[in-house]
N, C-alpha and C positions, 0 to 999 in steps of 0.2 A: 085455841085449844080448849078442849072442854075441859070442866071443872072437875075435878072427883070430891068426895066424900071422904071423912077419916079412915070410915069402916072399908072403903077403898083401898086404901093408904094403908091399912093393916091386914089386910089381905095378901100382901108383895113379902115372903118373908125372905129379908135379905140378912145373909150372914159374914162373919169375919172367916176366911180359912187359910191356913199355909198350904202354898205349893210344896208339894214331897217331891215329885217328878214331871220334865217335861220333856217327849218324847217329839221330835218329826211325826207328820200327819201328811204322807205323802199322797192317799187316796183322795183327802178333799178337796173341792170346786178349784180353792183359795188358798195361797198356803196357809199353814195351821199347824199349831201342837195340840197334842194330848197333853192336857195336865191331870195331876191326879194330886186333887184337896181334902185338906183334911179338916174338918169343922168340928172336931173334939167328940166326946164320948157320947153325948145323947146323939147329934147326925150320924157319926164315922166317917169315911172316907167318901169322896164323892169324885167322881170322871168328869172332864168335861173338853170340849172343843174351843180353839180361842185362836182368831185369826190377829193375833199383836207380835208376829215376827217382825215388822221392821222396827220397831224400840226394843226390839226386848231378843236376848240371846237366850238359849234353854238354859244356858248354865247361871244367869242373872235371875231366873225365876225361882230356883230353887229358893226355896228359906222366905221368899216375899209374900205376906200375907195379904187377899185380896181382898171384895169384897161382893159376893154370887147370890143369887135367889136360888134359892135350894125347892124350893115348891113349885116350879112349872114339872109338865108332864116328863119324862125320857124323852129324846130325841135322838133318833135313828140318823148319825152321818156316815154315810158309805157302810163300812164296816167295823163303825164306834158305836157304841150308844153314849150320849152327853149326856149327863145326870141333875147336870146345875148347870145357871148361864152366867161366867164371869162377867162382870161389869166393867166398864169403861165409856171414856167419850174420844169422838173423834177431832182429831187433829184440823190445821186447814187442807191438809194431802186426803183426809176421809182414812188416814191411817189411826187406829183404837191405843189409845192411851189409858191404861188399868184404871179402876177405880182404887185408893189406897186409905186407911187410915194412918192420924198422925201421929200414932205410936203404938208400942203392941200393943196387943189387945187379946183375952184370950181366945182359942179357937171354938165357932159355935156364937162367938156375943151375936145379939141381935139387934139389925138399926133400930132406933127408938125417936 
């Protein structure tokens, strides 16, 4: 794997945000929800697509705070635009397990 740079490394701005809402995503490839995050008062709210149905029920996401890169471009899925890409890693199924902090934190903190 190649190496990055710090100035790399701070480029990626990954932030803390609560799930408000997560809706079925019937249009997409894969199944999926719509979440809709909220990363505190200098971000606002943020949309996004996240294929982690099998761990995860809509009604378990609400209130869970994740941890998204809020600076890649928009992304056009079906008839969503995703705003941020929730993070996670995969399981040994290739099924996405969230990325989480180990206690709250407010919404908006930035990894450091």
């Amino acid at each position: 794997m190649e190496e990055i740079s710090w100035a790399d490394f701070e480029k990626v701005d990954l932030r803390v945000g609560t799930i408000l809402e997560a809706v079925d995503f019937p249009k997409a490839k894969k199944p999926a929800y719509q979440l809709v995050v909220d990363f505190g008062e200098e971000i606002g709210i943020r949309k996004s697509s996240a294929q982690i149905t099998v761990h995860y029920t809509k009604e378990s996401l609400i209130g869970r705070q994740v941890v998204a890169v809020i600076n890649f471009p928009k992304k056009q899925i079906a008839n969503f635009m995703s705003e941020c890409l929730v993070t996670g890693f995969a399981d040994e199924n290739g099924d996405i397990v969230l990325t989480a902090v180990e206690r709250p934190l407010p919404n908006g903190s930035r990894l450091c």
